[in-house]
C-alpha positions in Angstrom: 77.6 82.3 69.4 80.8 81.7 71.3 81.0 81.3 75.0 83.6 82.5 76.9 84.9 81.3 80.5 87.1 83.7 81.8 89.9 82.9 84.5 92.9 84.4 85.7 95.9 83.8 83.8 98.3 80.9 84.5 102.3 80.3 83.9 101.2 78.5 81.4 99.0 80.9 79.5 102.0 84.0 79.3 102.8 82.7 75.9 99.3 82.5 74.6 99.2 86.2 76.0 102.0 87.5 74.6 100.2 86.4 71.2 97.0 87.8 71.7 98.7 90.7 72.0 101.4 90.6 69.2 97.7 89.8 67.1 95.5 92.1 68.3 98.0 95.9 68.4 100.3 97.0 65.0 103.2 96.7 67.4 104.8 94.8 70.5 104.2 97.6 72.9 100.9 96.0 74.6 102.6 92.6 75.0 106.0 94.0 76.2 103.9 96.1 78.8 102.6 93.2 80.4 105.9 91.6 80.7 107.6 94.6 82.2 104.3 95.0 85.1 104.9 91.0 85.5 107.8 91.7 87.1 107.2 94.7 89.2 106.1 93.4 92.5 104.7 97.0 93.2 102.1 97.0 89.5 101.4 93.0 89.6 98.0 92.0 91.4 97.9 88.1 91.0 94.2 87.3 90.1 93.9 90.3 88.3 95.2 89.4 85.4 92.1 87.6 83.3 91.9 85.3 80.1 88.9 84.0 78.1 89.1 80.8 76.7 86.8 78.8 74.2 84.8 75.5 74.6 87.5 74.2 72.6 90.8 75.6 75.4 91.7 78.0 73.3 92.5 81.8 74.7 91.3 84.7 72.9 91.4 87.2 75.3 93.0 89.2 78.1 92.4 91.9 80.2 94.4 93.2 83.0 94.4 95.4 86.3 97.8 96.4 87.9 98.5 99.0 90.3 98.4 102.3 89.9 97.9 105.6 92.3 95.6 109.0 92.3 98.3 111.0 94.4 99.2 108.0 96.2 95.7 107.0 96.7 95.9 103.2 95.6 94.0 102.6 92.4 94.1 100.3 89.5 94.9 100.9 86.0 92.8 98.4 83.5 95.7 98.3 80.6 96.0 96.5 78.4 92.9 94.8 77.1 93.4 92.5 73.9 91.1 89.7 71.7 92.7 87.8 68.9 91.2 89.4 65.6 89.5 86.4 64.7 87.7 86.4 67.8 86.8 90.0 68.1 83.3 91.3 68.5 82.2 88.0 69.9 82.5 89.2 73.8 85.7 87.6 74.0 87.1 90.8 75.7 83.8 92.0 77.3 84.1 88.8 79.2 88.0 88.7 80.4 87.4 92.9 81.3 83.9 92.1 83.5 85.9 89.2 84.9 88.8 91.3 86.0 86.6 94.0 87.6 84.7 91.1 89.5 88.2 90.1 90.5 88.9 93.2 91.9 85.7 94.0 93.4 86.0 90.6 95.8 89.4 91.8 96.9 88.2 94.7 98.5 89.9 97.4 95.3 87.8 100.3 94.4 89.1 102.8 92.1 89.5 101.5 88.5 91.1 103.9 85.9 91.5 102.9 82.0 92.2 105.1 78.8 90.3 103.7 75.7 87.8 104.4 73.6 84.7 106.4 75.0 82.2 104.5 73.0 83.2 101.1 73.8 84.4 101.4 78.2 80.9 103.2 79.5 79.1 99.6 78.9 81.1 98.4 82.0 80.1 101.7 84.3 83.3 103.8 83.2 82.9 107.4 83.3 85.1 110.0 82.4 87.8 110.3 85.2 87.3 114.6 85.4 83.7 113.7 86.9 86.0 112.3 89.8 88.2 115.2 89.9 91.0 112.8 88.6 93.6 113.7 85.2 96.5 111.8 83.2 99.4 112.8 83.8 99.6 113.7 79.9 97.6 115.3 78.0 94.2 112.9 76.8 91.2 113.9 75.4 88.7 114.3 78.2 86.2 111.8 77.0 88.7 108.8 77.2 90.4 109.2 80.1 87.9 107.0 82.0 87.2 105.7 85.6 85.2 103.8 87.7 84.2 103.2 91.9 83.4 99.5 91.9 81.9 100.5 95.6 79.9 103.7 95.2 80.0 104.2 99.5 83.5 105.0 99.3 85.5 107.5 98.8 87.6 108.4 95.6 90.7 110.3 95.8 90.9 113.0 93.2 94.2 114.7 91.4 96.7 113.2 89.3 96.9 109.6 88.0 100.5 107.7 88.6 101.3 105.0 86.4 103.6 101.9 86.9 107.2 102.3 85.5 106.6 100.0 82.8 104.1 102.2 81.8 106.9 105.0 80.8 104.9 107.9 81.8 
């Protein structure tokens, strides 16, 4: 079994990102995402962009939190998360996305939003984001339209989610 460290990124690792995810989506979409939000002072969070690397240096994964708002209510959108395809199923990604939301947790964020796959999110405490009061601002299928209070005494602003720019939505 593989074990992962996970840390946030470095200028050094943006390449090795951009691979990851060039590997892990059909298209360049993912990987031109996370250079657009790298450049938008208002989406980028440095610290909250997390790799996972092997024994050996090598990085596998990457998960990463950027800005995003609940009717202007600060919040943060987990997008996109990516493993090499060699290295998937082996907790590479579970380990960069538990990472991230530790990150976040320490710097005092609480509202984390992501839309992925309903079976695979929950295992981190994701819910769907309607049991918040919160929605997409497109149409998503309930189920993976997903969110999550990383402190459960505060307060969660409900309505509609606003994305980054980059995110084209």
């Amino acid at each position: 079994m593989t074990t992962w460290t996970a840390r946030p990124e470095t200028a050094d690792d943006i390449t090795a990102i951009r691979d990851i995810n060039l590997a892990a989506f059909p298209t360049s979409e993912e990987a031109d995402l996370i250079d657009a939000l790298r450049t938008d002072p208002k989406a980028w969070i440095d610290g909250l962009s997390m790799v996972t690397e092997g024994s050996d240096g090598t990085l596998a994964g990457h998960a990463l939190l950027t800005r995003c708002h609940v009717d202007g209510a600060p919040a943060l959108a987990l997008a996109p998360c990516a493993v090499r395809p060699s290295a998937q199923r082996t907790g590479a990604g579970s380990a960069a996305i538990r990472a991230a939301l530790d990150a976040a947790r320490s710097t005092g964020e609480n509202l984390v939003l992501v839309l992925g796959h309903p079976e695979y999110y929950p295992r981190f405490g994701f819910t769907p984001a309607s049991r918040f009061g919160i929605r997409a601002p497109f149409d998503v299928p309930d189920e993976a339209m997903m969110a999550m209070a990383l402190d459960d005494t505060r307060p969660v602003p409900t309505g509609t989610v606003q994305y980054p720019a980059a995110f084209g939505v």
